[in-house]
Residue, then its C-alpha position, 0 to 999 in steps of 0.5 A: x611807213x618804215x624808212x630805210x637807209x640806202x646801203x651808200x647811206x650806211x656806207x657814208x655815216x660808217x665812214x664819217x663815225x670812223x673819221x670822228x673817231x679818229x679825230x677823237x684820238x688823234x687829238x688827245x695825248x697818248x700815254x707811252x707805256x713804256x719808260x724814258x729811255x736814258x738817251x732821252x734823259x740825258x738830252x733832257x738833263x741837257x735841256x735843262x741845265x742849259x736853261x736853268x744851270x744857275x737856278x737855286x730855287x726849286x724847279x716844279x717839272x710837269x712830270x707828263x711831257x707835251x706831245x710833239x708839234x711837227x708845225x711851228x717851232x719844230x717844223x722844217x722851216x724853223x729849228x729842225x731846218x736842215x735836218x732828217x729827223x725820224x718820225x713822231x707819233x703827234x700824240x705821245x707823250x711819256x711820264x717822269x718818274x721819281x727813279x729818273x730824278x737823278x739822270x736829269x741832274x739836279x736834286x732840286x727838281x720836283x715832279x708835279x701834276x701838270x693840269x692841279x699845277x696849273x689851276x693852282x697857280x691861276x687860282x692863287x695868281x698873286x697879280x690880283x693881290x698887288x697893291x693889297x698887301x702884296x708887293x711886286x717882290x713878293x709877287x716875282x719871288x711867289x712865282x718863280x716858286x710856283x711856276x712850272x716848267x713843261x718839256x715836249x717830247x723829243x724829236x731825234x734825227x734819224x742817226x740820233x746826233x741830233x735832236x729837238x725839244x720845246x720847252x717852256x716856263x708858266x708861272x700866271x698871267x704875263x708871266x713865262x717864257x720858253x722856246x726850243x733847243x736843238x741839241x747835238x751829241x758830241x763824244x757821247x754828250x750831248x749839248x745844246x748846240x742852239x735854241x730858237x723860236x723863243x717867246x714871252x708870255x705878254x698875256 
């Protein structure tokens, strides 16, 4: 005997086919087709100089920002306390470009695949090596050279005086460190007016 599906069966696996859908795409990040804008250079070139104004080593940026976490870091109760930002998309993100190198101010930033930089350096993890040839200089130089830095999408506030971005160092196992910079544009600059949520990887 042929069965059949009540029409509120088909009506409920339609709805839960949609909501996995959904779930789908909510949860991977979407490429912005569209360039940074050079208000959101500037505050990443802020970002940045803030953070490694006195590095002489060559800084390995992912050149795919991470998408906007509105929890955590980032959320009312933490950097973006006390202001009125506008929304975000939880999965957009942007893409560097080699003719935006310049507008972030240091001729020592080098773009790189963020996923081959980091199975890069957890295949070539120098901890394994101490104590094989390797001492704990060479490890610490060895990362600091290989590390990557990755910054998140920026979240402004609504009159865009203001603005948020987490941002973080990995360079292996029990190495990096990162946090968030809230940001404030005065006279047309814009500056790191302070930072928070900060963390170091133990693990």
């Amino acid at each position: 005997m042929k069965r059949s599906i009540a029409p509120w069966g088909l009506a409920f696996l339609a709805l839960a086919c949609a909501c996995l859908a959904a779930a789908g795409q909510q949860g991977e990040p979407k490429l912005s087709s569209t360039p940074l804008t050079a208000e959101q250079l500037a505050v990443y070139r802020a970002v940045l100089h803030g953070w490694m104004e006195n590095e002489v080593r060559v800084v390995n940026l992912a050149d795919i920002t991470e998408p906007v976490r509105t929890s955590g870091a980032m959320s009312d109760e933490f950097c973006a306390k006390g202001l009125d930002l506008e929304p975000v998309s939880p999965s957009l993100v942007h893409r560097f470009r080699a003719q935006d190198l310049p507008q972030l101010g240091s001729d020592k930033i080098v773009l790189v695949d963020p996923e081959q930089q980091a199975k890069d350096i957890a295949e070539k993890d120098p901890e394994r090596t101490i104590g094989k040839g390797r001492s704990i200089e060479d490890t610490a130089r060895y990362r600091l050279d290989h590390g990557q830095v990755t910054l998140s999408e920026i979240r402004f506030s609504k009159d865009h005086n203001f603005a948020i971005v987490a941002y973080g160092f990995r360079c292996g196992g029990h190495c990096g460190n990162g946090g968030a910079a809230v940001l404030e544009k005065k006279d047309g600059i814009w500056q790191r007016k302070n930072q928070c949520n900060g963390w170091i990887s133990s693990g």
